[in-house]
TORVO-397571 format. One record per atom (N, C-alpha, C): residue number from 1; atom name; x, y, z. Coordinates in Angstrom, 3 decimals, always signed. Atoms other than C-alpha are relative to their C-alpha. Example, Ala and Ser with C-alpha at 12.3 -4.5 7.8 and 13.67 -1.06 7.14 Angstrom:
<sites>
<site resi="1" name="N" east="+0.890" north="-1.190" up="+0.000"/>
<site resi="1" name="CA" east="+12.300" north="-4.500" up="+7.800"/>
<site resi="1" name="C" east="+0.900" north="+1.200" up="+0.000"/>
<site resi="2" name="N" east="-0.820" north="-1.190" up="-0.060"/>
<site resi="2" name="CA" east="+13.670" north="-1.060" up="+7.140"/>
<site resi="2" name="C" east="-0.770" north="+1.090" up="+0.730"/>
</sites>
This chain:
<sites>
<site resi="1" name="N" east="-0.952" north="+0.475" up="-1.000"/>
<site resi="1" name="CA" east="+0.420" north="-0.327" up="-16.632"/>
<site resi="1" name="C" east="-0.665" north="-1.108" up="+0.825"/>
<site resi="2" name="N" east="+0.948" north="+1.309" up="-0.684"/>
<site resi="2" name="CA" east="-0.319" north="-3.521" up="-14.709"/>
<site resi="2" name="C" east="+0.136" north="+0.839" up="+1.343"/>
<site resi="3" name="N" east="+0.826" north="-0.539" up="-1.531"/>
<site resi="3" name="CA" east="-2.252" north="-2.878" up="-11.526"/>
<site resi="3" name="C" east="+1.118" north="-0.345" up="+1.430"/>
<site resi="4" name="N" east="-0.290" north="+0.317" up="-1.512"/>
<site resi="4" name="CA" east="-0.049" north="-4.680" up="-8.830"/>
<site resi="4" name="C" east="+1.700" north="+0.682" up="-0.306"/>
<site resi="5" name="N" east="-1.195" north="-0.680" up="+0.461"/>
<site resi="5" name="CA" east="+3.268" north="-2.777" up="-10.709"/>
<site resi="5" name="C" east="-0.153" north="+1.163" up="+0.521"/>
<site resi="6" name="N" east="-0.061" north="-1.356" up="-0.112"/>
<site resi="6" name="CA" east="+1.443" north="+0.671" up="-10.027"/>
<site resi="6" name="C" east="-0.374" north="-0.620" up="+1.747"/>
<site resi="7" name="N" east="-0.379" north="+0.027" up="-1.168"/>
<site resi="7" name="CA" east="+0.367" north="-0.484" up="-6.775"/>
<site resi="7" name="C" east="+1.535" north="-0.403" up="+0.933"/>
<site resi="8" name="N" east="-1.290" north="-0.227" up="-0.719"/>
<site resi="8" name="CA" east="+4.130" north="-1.512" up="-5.420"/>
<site resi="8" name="C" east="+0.378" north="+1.559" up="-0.373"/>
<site resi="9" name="N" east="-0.462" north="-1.331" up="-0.100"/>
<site resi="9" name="CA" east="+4.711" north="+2.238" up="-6.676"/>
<site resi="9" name="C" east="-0.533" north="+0.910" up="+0.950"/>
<site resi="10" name="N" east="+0.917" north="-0.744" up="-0.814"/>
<site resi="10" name="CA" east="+1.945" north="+3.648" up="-4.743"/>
<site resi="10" name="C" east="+0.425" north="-0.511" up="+1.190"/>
<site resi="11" name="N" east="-0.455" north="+0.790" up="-0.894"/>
<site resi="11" name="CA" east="+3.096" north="+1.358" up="-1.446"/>
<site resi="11" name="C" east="+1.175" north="+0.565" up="+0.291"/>
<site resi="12" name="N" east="-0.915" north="-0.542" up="-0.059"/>
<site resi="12" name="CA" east="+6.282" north="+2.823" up="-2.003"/>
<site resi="12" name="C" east="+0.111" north="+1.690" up="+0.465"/>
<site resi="13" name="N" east="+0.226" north="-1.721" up="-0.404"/>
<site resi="13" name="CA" east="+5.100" north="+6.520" up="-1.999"/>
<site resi="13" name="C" east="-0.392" north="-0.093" up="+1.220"/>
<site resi="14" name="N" east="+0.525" north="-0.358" up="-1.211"/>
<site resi="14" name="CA" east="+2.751" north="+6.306" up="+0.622"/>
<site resi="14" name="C" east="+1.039" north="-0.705" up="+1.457"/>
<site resi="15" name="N" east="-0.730" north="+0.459" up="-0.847"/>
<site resi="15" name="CA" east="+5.575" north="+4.513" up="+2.697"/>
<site resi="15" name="C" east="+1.092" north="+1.101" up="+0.482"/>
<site resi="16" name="N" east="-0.637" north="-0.810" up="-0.275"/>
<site resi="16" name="CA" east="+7.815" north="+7.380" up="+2.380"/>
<site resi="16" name="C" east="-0.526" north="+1.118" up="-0.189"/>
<site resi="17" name="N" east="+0.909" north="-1.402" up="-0.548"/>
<site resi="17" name="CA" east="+4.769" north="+10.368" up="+2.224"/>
<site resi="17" name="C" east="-0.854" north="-0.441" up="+1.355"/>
<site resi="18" name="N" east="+1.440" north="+0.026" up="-1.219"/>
<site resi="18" name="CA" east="+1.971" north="+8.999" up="+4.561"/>
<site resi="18" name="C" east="+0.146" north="-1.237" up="+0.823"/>
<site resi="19" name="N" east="+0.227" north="+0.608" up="-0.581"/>
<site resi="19" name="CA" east="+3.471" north="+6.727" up="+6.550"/>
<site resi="19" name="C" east="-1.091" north="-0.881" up="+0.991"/>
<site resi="20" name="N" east="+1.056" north="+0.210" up="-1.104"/>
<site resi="20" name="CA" east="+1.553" north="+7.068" up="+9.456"/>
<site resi="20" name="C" east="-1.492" north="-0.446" up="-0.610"/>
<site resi="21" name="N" east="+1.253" north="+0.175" up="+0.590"/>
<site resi="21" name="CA" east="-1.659" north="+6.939" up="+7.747"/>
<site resi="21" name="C" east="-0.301" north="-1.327" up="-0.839"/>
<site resi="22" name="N" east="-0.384" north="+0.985" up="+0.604"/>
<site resi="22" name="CA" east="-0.912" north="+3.758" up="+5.773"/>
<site resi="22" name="C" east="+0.091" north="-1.128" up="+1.175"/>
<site resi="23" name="N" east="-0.232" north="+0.289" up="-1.134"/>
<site resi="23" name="CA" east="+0.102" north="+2.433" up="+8.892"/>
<site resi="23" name="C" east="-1.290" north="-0.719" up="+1.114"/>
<site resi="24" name="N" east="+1.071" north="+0.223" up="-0.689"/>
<site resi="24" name="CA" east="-2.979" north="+3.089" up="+10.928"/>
<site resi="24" name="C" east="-1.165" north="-0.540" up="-0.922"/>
<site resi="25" name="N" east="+0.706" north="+0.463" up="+0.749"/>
<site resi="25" name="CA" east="-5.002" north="+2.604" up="+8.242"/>
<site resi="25" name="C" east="-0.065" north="-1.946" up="-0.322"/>
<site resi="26" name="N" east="-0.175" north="+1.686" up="-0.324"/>
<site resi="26" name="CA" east="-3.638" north="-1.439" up="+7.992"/>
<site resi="26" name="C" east="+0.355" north="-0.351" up="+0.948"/>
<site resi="27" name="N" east="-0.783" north="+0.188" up="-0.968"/>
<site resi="27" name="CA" east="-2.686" north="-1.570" up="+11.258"/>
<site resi="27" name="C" east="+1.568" north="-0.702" up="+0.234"/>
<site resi="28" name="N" east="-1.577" north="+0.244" up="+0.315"/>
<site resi="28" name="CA" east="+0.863" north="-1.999" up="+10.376"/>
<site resi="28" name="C" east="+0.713" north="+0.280" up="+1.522"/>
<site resi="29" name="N" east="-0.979" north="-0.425" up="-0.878"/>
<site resi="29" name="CA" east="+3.091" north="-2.036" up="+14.106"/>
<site resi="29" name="C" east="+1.375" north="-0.322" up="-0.636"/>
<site resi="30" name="N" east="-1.394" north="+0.588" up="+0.275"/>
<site resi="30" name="CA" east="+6.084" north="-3.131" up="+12.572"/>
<site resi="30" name="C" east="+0.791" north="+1.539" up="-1.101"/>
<site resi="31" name="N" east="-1.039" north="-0.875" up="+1.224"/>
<site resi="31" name="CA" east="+8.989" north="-0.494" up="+10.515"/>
<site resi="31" name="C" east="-0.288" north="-0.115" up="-1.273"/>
<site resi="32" name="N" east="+0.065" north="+0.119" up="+1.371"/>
<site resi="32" name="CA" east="+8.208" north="-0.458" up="+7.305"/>
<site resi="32" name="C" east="+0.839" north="+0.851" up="-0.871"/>
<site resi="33" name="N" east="-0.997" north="-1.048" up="+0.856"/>
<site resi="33" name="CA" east="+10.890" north="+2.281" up="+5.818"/>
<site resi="33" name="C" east="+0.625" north="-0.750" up="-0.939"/>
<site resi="34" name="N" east="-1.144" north="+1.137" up="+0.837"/>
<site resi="34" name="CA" east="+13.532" north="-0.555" up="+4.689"/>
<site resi="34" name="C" east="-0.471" north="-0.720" up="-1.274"/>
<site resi="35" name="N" east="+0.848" north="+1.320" up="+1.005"/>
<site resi="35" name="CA" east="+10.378" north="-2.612" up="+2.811"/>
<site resi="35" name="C" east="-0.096" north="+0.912" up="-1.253"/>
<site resi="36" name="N" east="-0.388" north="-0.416" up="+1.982"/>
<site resi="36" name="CA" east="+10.492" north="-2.367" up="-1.240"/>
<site resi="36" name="C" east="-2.206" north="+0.052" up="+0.203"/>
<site resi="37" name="N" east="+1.459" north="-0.463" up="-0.116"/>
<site resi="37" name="CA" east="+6.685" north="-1.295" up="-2.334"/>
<site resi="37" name="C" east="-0.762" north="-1.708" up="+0.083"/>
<site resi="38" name="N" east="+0.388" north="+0.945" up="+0.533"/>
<site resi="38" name="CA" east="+6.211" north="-5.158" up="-3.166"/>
<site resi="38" name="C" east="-0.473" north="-0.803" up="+1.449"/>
<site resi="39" name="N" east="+0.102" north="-0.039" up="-1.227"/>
<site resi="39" name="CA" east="+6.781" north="-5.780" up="+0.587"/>
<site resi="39" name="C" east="-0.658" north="+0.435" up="+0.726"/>
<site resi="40" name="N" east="+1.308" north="-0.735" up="-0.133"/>
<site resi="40" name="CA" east="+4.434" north="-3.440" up="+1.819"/>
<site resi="40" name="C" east="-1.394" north="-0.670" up="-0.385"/>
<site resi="41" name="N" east="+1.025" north="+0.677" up="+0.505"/>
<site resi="41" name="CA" east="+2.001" north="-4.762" up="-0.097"/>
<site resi="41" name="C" east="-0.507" north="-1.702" up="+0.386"/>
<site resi="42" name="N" east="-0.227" north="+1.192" up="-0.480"/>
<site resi="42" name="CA" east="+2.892" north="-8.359" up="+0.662"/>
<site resi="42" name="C" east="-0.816" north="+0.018" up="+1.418"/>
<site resi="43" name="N" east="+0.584" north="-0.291" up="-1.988"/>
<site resi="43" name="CA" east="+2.338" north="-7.199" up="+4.701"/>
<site resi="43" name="C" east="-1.711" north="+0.605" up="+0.072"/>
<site resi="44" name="N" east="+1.264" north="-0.193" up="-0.062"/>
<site resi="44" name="CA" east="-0.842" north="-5.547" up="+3.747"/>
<site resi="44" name="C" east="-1.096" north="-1.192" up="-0.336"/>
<site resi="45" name="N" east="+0.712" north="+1.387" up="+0.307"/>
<site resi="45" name="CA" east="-2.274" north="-8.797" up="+2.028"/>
<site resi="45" name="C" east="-0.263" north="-0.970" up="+1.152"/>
<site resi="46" name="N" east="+0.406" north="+1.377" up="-1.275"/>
<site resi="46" name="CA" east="-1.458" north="-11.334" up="+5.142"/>
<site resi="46" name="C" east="-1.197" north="+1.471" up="+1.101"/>
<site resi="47" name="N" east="+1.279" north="-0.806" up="-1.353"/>
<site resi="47" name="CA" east="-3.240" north="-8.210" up="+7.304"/>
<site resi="47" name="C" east="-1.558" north="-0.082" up="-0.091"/>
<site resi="48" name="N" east="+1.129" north="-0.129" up="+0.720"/>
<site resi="48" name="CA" east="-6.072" north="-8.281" up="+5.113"/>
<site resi="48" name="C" east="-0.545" north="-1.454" up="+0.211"/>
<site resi="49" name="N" east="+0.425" north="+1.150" up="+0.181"/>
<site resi="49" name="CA" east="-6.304" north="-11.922" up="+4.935"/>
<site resi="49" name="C" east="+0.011" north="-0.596" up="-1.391"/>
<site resi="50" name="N" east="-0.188" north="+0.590" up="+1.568"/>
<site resi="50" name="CA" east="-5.573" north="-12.487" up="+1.180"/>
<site resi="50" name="C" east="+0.884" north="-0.884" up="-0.344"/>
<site resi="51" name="N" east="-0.965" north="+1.565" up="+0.275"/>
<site resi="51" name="CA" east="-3.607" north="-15.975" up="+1.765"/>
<site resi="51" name="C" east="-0.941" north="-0.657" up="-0.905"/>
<site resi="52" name="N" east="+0.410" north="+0.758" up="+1.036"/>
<site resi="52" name="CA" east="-4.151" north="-18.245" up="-0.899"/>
<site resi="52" name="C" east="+0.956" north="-1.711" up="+0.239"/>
<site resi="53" name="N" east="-0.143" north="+1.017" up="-0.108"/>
<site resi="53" name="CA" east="-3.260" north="-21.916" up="-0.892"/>
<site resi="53" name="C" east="+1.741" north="-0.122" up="+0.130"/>
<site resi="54" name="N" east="-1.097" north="-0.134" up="-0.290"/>
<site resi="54" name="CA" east="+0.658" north="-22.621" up="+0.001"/>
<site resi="54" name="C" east="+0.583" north="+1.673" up="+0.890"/>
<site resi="55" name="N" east="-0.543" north="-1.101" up="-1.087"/>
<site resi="55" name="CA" east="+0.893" north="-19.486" up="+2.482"/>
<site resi="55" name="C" east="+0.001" north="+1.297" up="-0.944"/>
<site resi="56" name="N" east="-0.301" north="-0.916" up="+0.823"/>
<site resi="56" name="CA" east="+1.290" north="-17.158" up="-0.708"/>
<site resi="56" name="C" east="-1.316" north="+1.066" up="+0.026"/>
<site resi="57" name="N" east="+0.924" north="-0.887" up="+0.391"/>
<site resi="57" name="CA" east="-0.568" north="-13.635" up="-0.825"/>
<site resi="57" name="C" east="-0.332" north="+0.590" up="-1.299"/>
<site resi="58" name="N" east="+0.440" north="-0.401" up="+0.994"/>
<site resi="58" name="CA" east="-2.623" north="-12.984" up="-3.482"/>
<site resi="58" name="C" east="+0.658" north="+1.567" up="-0.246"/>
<site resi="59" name="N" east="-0.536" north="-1.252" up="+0.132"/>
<site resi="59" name="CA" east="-0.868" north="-10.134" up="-4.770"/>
<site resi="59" name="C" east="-1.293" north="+0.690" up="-0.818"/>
<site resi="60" name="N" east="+0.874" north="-0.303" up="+0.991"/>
<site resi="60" name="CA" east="-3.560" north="-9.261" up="-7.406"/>
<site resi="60" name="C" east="-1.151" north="+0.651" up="+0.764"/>
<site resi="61" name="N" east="+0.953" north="-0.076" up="-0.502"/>
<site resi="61" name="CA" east="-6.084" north="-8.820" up="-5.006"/>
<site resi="61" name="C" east="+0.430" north="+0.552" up="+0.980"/>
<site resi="62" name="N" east="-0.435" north="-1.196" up="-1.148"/>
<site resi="62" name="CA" east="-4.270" north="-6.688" up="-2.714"/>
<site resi="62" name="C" east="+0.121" north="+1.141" up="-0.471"/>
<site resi="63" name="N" east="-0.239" north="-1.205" up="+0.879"/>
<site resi="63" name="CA" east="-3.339" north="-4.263" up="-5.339"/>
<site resi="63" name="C" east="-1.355" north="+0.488" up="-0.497"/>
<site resi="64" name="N" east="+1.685" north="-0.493" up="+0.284"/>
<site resi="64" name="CA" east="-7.032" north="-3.747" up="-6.578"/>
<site resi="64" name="C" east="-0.062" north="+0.522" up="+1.597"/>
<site resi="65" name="N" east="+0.510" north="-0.415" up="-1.820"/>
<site resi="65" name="CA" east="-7.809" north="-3.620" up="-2.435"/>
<site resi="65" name="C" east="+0.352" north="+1.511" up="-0.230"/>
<site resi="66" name="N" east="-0.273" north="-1.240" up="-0.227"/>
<site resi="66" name="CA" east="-5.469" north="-0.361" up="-1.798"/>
<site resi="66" name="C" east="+0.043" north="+0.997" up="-1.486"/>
<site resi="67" name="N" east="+0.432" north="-0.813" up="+1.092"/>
<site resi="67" name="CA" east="-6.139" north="+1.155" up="-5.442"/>
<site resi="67" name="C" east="-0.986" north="+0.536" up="-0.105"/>
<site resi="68" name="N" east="+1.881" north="-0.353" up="-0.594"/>
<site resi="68" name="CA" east="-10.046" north="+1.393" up="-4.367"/>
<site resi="68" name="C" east="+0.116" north="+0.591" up="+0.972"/>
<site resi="69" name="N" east="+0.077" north="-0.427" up="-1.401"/>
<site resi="69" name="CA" east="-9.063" north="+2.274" up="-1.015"/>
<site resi="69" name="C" east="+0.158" north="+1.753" up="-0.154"/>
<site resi="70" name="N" east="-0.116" north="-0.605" up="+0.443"/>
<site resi="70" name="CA" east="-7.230" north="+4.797" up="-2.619"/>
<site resi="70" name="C" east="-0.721" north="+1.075" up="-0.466"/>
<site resi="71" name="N" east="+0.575" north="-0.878" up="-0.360"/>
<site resi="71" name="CA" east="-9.265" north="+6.220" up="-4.209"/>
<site resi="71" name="C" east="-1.718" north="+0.122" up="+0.178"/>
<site resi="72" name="N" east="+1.012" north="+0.284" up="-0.790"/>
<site resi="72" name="CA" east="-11.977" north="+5.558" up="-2.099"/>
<site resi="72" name="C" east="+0.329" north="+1.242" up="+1.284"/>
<site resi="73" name="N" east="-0.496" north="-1.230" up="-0.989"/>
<site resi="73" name="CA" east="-10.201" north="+8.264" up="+0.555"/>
<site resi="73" name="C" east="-0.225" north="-0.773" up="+1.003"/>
<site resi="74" name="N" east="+0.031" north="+1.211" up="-1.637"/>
<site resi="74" name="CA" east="-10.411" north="+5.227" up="+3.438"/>
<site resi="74" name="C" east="+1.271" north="+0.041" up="-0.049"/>
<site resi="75" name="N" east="-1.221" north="-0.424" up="-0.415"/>
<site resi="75" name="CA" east="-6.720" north="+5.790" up="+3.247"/>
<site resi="75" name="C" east="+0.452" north="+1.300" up="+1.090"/>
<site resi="76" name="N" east="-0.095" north="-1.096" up="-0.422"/>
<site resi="76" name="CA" east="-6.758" north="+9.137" up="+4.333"/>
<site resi="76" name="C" east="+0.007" north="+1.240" up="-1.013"/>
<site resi="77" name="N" east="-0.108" north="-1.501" up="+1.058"/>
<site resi="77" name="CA" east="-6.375" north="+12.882" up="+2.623"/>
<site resi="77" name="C" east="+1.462" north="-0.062" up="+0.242"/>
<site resi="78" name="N" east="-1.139" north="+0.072" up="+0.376"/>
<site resi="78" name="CA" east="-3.687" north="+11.886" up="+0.440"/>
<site resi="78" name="C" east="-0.082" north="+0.598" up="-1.914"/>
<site resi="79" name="N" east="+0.370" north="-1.308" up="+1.386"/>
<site resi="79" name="CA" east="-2.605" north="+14.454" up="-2.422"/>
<site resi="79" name="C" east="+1.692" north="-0.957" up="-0.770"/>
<site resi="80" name="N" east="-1.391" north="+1.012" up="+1.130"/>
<site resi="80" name="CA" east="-0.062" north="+12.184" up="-5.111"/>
<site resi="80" name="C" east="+0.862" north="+1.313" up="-0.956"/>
<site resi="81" name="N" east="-0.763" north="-1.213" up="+0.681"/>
<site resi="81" name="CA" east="+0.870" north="+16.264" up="-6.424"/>
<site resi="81" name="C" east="+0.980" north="+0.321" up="+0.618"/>
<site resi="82" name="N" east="-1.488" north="-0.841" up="-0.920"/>
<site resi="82" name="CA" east="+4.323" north="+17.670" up="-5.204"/>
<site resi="82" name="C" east="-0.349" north="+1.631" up="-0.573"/>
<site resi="83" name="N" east="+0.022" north="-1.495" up="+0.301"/>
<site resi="83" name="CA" east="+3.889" north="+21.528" up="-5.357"/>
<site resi="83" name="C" east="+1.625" north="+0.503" up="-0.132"/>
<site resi="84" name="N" east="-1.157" north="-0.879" up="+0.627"/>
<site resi="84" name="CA" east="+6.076" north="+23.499" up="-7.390"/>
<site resi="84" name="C" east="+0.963" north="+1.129" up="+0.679"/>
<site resi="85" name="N" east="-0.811" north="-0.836" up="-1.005"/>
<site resi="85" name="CA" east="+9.225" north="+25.284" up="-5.710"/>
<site resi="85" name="C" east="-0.373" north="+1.513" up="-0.921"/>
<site resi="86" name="N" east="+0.532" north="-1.735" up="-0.741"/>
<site resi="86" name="CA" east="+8.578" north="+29.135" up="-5.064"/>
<site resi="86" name="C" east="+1.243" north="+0.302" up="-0.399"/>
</sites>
């Protein structure tokens, strides 16, 4: 699977599991619920500083970033399992 495909999926999860943590973790103040994972990601890149020539964020290099971060646990204690209903 290409890397910045699974990261907008992951961007997406952690937007609607771990907000907060995602959040503080990029210092995100702004809503992010509405944003598509691609968006997210996008906002994490300019936070990061991963502009590239014409204003555009390296997407490529944002998606590696929070994939390491990942799982690097500098995100936070984040579990990608849903437990099985009881």
């Amino acid at each position: 699977m290409n890397r910045e495909l699974l990261a907008y999926s992951l961007c997406e999860y952690l937007r609607d599991e771990y907000a907060n943590e995602l959040c503080e973790r990029y210092k995100i103040k702004d809503d992010i619920s509405a944003l598509e994972g691609y968006e997210v990601l996008e906002l994490i890149g300019r936070r990061r500083g991963f502009v590239i020539s014409g204003g555009e964020v390296d997407m490529e290099r944002a998606a590696n970033m929070i994939l390491d971060e990942l799982r690097g646990c500098k995100i936070g204690n984040i579990t990608l399992e849903v437990p099985a209903d009881l």
